[in-house]
C-alpha positions in Angstrom: -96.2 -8.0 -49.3 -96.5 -6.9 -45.6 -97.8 -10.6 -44.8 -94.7 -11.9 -46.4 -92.7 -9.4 -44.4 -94.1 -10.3 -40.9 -93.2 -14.2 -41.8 -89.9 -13.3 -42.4 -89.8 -11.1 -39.4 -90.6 -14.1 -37.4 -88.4 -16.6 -38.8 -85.4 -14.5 -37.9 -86.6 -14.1 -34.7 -87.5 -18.0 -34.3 -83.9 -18.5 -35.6 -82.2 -16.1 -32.8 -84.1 -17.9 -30.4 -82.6 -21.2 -31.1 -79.3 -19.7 -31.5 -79.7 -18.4 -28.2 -81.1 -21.3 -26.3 -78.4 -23.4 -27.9 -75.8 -20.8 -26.7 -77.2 -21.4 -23.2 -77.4 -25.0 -23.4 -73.4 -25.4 -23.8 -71.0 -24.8 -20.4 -68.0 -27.2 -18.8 -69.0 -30.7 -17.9 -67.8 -32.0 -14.2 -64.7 -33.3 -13.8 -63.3 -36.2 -11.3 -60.5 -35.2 -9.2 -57.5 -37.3 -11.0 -54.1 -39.5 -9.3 -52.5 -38.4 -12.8 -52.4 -37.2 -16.6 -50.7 -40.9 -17.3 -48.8 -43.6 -16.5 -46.2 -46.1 -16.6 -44.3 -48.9 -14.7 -41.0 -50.0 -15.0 -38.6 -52.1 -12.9 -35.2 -50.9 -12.5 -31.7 -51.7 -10.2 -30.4 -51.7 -6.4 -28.5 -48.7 -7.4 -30.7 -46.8 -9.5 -33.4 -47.1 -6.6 -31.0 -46.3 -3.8 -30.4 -42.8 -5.6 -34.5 -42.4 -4.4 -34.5 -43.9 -1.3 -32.8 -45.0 1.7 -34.0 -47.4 4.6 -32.4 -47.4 7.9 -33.4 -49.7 11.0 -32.6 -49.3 14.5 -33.6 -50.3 17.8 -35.0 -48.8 21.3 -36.6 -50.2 24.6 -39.5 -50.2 24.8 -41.2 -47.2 26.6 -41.9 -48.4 30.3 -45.4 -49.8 30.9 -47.9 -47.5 33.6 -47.2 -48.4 36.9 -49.1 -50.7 39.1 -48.6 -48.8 42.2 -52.0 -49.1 44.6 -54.6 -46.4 43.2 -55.4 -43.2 45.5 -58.7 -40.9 46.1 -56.2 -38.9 43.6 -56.2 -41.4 40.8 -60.1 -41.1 41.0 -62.6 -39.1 38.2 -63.9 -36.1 40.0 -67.4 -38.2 40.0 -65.4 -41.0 41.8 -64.0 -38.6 44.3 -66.9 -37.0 45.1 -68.7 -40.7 45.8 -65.9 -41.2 47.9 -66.0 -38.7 50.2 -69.6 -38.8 50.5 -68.8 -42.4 50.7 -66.4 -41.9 54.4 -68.2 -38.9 55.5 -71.3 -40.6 56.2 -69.6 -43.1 58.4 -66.7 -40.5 59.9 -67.9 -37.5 61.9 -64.3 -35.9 63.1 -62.5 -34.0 60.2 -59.1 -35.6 60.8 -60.9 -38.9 60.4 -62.0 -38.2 57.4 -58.5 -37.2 55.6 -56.7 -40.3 57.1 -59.5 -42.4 55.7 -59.4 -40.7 52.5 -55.3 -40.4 51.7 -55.5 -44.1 52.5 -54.6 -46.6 49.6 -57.7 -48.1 47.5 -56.2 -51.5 47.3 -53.5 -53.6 48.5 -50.1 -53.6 46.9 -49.7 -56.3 44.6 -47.5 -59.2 46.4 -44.4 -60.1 44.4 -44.7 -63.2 43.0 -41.6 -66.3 43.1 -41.8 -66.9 39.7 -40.1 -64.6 37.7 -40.1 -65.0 33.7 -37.8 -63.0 31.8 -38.1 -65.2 28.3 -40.8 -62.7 26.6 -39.2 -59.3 25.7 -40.8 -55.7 23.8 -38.9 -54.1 21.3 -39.3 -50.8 19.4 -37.6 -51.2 16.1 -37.2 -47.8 14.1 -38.1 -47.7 10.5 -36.2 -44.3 9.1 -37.0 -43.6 5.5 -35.4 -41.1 3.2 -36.6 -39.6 0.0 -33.3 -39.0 -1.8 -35.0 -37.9 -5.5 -33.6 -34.2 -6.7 -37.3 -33.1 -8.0 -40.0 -31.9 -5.3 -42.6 -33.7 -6.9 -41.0 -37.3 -6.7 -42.4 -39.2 -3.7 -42.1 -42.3 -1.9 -45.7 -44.0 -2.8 -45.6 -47.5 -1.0 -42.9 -49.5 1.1 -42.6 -53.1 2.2 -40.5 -53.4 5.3 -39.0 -57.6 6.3 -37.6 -57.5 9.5 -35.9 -61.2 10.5 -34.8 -62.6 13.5 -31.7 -64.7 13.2 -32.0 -66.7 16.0 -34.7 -69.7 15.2 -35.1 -70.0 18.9 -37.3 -66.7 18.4 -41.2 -66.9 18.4 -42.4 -63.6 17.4 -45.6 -63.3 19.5 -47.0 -60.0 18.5 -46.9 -56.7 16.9 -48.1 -54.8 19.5 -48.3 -51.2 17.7 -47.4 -49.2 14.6 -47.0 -45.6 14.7 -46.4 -43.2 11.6 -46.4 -39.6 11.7 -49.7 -39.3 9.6 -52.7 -38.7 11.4 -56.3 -38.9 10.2 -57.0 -38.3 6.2 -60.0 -36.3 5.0 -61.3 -37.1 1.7 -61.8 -34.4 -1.1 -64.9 -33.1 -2.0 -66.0 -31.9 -5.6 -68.7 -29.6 -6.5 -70.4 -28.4 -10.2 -73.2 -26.2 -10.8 -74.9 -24.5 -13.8 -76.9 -21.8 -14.3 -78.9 -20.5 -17.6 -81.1 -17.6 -18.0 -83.0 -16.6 -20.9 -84.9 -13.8 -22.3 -86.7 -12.9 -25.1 -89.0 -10.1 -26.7 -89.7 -9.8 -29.7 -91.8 -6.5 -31.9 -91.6 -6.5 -35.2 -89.7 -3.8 -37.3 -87.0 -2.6 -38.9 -83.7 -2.6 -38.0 -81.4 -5.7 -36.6 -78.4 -4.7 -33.7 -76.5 -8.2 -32.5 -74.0 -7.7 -29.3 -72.4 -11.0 -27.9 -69.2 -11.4 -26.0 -67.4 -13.9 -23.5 -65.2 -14.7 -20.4 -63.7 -17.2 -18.6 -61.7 -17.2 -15.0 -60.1 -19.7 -13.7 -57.7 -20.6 -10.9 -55.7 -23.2 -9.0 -54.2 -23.1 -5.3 -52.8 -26.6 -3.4 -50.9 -26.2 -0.2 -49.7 -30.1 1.3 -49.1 -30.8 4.7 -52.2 -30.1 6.8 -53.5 -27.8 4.9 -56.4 -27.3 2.3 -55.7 -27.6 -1.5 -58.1 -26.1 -3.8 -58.7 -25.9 -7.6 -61.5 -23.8 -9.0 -62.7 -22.8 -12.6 -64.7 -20.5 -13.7 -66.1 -20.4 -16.6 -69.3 -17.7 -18.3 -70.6 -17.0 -21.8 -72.9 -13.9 -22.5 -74.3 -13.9 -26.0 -76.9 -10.7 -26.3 -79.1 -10.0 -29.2 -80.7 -6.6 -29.7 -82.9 -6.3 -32.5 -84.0 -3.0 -32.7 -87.8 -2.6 -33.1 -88.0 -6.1 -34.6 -86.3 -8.5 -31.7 -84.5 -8.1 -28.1 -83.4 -11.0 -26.6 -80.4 -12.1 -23.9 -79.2 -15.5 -22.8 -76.6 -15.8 -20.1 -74.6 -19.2 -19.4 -72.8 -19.8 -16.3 -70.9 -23.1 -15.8 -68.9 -23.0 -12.1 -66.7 -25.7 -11.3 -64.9 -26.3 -7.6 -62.7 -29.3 -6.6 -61.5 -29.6 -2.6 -59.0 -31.8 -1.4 -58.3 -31.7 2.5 -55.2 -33.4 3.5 -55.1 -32.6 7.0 -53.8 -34.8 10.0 -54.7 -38.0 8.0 -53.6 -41.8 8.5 -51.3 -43.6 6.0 -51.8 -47.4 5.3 -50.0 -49.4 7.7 -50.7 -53.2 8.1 -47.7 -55.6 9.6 -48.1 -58.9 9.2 -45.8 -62.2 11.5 -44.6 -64.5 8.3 -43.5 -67.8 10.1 -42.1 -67.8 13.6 -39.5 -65.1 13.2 -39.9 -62.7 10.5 -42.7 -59.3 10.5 -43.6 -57.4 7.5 -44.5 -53.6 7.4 -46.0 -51.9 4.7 -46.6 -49.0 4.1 -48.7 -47.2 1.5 -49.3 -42.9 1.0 -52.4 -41.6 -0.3 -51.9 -38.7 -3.2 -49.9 -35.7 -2.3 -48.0 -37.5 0.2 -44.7 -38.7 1.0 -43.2 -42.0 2.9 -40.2 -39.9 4.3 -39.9 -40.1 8.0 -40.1 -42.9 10.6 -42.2 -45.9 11.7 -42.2 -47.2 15.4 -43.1 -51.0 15.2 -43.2 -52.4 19.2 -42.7 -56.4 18.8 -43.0 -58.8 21.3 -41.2 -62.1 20.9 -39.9 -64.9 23.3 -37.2 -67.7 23.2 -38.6 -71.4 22.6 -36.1 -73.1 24.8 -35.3 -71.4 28.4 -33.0 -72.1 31.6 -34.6 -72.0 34.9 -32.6 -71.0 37.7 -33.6 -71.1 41.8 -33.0 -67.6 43.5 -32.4 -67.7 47.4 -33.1 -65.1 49.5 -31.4 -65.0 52.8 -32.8 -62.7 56.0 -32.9 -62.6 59.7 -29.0 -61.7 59.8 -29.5 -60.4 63.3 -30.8 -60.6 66.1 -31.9 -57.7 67.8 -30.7 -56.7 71.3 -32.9 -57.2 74.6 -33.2 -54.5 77.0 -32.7 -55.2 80.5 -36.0 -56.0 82.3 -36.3 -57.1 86.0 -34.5 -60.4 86.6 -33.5 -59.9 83.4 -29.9 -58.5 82.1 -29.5 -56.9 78.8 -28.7 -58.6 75.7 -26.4 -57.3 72.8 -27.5 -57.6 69.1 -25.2 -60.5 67.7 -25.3 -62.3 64.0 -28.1 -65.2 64.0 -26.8 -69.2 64.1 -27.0 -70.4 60.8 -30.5 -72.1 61.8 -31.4 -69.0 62.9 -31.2 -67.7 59.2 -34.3 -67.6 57.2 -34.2 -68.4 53.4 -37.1 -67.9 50.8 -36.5 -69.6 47.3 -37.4 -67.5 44.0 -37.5 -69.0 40.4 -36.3 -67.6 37.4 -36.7 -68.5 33.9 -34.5 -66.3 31.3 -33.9 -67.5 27.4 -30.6 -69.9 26.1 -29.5 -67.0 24.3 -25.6 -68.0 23.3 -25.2 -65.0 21.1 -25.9 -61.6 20.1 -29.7 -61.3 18.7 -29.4 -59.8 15.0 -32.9 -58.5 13.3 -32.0 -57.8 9.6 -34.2 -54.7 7.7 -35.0 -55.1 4.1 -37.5 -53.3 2.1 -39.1 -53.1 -1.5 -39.7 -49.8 -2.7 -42.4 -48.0 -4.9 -41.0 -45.0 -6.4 -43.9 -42.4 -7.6 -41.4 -40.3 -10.2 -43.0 -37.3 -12.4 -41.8 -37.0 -15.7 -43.6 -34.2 -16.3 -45.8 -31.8 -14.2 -44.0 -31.7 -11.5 -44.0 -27.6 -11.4 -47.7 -27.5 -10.1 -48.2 -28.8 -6.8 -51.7 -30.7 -7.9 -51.2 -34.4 -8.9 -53.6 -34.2 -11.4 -51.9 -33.4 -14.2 -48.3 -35.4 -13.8 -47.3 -37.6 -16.3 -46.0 -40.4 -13.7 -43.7 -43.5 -14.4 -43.5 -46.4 -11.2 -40.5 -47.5 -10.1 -39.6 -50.7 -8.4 -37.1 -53.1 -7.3 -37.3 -56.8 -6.8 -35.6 -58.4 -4.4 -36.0 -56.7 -1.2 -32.7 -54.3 -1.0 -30.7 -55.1 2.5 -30.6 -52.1 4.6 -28.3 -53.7 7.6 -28.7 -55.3 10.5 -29.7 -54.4 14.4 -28.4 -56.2 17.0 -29.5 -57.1 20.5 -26.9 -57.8 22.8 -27.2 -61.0 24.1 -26.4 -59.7 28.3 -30.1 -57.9 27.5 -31.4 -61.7 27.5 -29.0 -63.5 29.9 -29.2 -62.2 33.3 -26.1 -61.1 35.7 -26.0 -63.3 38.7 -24.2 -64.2 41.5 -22.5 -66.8 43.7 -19.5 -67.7 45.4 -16.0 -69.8 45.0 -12.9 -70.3 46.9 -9.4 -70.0 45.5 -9.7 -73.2 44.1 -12.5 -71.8 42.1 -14.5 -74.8 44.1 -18.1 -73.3 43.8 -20.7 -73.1 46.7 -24.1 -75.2 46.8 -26.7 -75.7 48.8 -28.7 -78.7 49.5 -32.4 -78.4 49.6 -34.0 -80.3 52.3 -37.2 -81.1 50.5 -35.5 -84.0 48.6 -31.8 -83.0 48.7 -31.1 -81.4 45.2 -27.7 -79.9 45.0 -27.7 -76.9 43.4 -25.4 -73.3 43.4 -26.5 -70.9 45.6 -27.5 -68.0 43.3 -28.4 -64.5 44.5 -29.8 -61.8 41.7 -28.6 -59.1 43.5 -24.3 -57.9 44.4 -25.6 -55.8 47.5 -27.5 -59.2 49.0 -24.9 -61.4 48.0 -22.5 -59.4 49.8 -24.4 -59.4 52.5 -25.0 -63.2 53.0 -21.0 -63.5 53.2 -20.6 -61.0 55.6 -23.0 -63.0 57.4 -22.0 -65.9 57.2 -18.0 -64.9 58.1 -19.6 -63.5 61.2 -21.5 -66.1 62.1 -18.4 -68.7 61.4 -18.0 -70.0 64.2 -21.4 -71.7 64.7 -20.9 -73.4 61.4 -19.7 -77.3 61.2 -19.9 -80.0 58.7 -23.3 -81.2 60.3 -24.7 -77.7 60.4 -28.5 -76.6 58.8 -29.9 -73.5 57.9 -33.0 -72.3 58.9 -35.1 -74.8 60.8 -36.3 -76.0 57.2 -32.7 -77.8 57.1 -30.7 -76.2 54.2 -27.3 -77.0 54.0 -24.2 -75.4 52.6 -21.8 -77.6 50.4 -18.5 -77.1 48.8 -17.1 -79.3 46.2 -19.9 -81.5 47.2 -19.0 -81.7 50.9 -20.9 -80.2 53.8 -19.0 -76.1 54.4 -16.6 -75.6 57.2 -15.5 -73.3 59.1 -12.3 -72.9 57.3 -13.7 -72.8 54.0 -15.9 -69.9 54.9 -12.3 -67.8 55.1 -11.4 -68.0 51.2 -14.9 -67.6 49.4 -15.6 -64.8 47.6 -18.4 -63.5 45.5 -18.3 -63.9 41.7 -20.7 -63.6 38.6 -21.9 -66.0 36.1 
């Protein structure tokens, strides 16, 4: 009887054990940090999109490139410096030798070239984007951007940059552990005393926009078993689960993309949590295919300076320079046929993220999520260049016949008008030349390379000088 006892004593307890090492063995499985609970696609109108979005484009110069102005000791790294001034000290004993050598320029000012081209232009288009959805949770989740020249003469030649408001993205991290302890004693006797209980914690927290969302659950199971003189055992369980998601300072997708000669693409496409609303700066640089060149003259050497009076020698007054006294330097200019206003239309094809349900809880994870679209792109307007931005001011001179002035080039005597890029020079060339009158005929040159002043194809007089005027093109 007492054997029979003892092998029932230690099936129970054999049958505890399993019950307790099976109670250990169950806990929460790791989970993968989810986009959403589900979802669905569907295509819908101009108007019904435009109550989510809206796309404006507008335009700005480009932000002026670093000057090339000589480079100083100041421009220098403080290594640089430093080599420098060891550099003139070993050579320069006096103090005030050393500064002048030192406040000196590094280089040479660049000289100014002849040739000035003004057919290749930078422009910084504006890409403003508006999420116009009532709920919180709706966002803006990619955005094709066309931007079209409408000028065929326009060879887009490069997107130079593309700057959002995003900065760099760091990825979410997940962790799962588990934990199970058991223990077990068993005496034989009488007398059986079971205790088991359980608990769970758990908790979510996401805050967006540079800062750190975190989910956590907690999860624990305690199953005890006391009995008495006959078995004492305890199993614990403990299943934690952590998911991190940083979304701090982090890059959106950009890529832009030149689709034929005049047209650029932008898109655009968020990572989860985040939103498309704000502004893209796109910098593109295009030219004109077809140009107009135009010769520039520069005229100096107005006057002659006075002499002082030397020994044998009297004193003589400043006076205007004779016309082949005059010296004349010819600059080129190249600047685009533009005959009209530049127009760059904005267009863009939407992805609309919209949560049907879940949108109370910041977390993605659980939003039942529906895709909108909308094909064709949907026009957003137009920007426009003005064409005087392309077509350079210039200036020459006419009589009150509106009979033009030229100049003859005595290289191979091409006619041409005599153009000046400046009002304040080409003033001064006529004040000059009404001074300086009376030394003009029909066979007159100027400079000693043999220039010569036309009007309606005839050599200039010196009554002809009386009724020009200066006038823009």
């Amino acid at each position: 009887m007492k054997v029979r006892k003892n092998r029932a004593n230690v099936c129970i307890a054999l049958l505890f054990a399993i019950v307790l090492i099976s109670f250990a063995g169950c806990g929460a499985r790791a989970k993968l940090i989810k986009r959403y609970k589900t979802i669905a696609y569907k295509t819908i109108d101009e108007t019904e999109m435009k109550t989510f979005i809206t796309v404006h484009g507008n335009l700005q110069n480009q932000p002026p490139s670093a000057s090339s102005a000589s480079k100083t000791v100041f421009d220098l790294t403080d290594k640089g410096q430093k080599a420098l001034i060891d550099a003139v000290s070993s050579k320069e004993t006096k103090s005030d030798d050393i500064i002048t050598k030192l406040t000196k320029k590094l280089s040479a000012d660049a000289p100014k070239p002849n040739i000035t081209d003004n057919t290749v232009f930078t422009k910084r288009i504006i890409i403003a984007t508006q999420n116009l959805s009532k709920s919180p949770a709706d966002r803006i989740s990619s955005l094709l951007v066309h931007l079209k020249f409408s000028d065929n003469n326009i060879v887009i030649l490069s997107c130079d940059k593309v700057i959002t408001q995003f900065g760099s993205y760091d990825a979410g991290t997940a962790t799962f552990s588990r934990s199970s302890d058991l223990e077990a004693d068993a005496s034989f006797g009488g007398g059986v005393k079971k205790t088991s209980g359980t608990g769970t914690t758990g908790g979510t927290s996401n805050v967006v926009g540079g800062n750190t969302t975190t989910t956590g659950n907690t999860g624990s199971s305690g199953n005890e078993l006391d009995l008495s003189s006959t078995v004492s055992g305890k199993a614990s369980n403990t299943t934690t689960y952590n998911e991190q998601v940083n979304n701090t300072l982090r890059f959106v997708a950009v890529s832009a993309a030149i689709i034929g000669d005049n047209q650029l693409d932008v898109f655009q496409q968020s990572v989860s949590g985040v939103d498309l609303s704000g502004n893209i700066f796109v910098d593109i640089s295009f030219r004109y295919k077809t140009v107009t060149p135009k010769v520039l003259y520069d005229f100096s050497n107005y006057t002659i300076a006075a002499v002082t009076a030397s020994p044998g020698h009297p004193a003589v007054p400043a006076r205007a320079a004779k016309p082949e006294e005059a010296l004349i330097a010819e600059n080129y200019l190249f600047y685009p046929n533009a005959g009209a206003d530049l127009s760059i239309s904005c267009s863009y094809e939407p992805v609309i993220r919209q949560v049907t349900d879940g949108a109370a809880t910041i977390t993605e994870a659980d939003d039942d999520v529906v895709q909108l679209n909308h094909t064709p792109a949907i026009d957003a307007g137009n920007m426009v260049v003005h064409q005087s931005e392309f077509v350079p001011v210039l200036w020459t001179f006419e009589d009150n016949a509106r009979k033009f002035l030229a100049i003859e080039t005595p290289l191979n005597g091409t006619r041409g008008g005599l153009f000046f890029s400046d009002l304040d020079k080409a003033k001064a060339f006529l004040l000059w030349l009404k001074k300086t009158k009376t030394n003009v005929n029909r066979g007159s040159t100027f400079s000693q390379d043999g220039y010569r002043l036309l009007i309606n194809g005839v050599p200039i007089q010196q009554t002809d000088i009386d009724h020009l005027h200066v006038v823009s093109l």
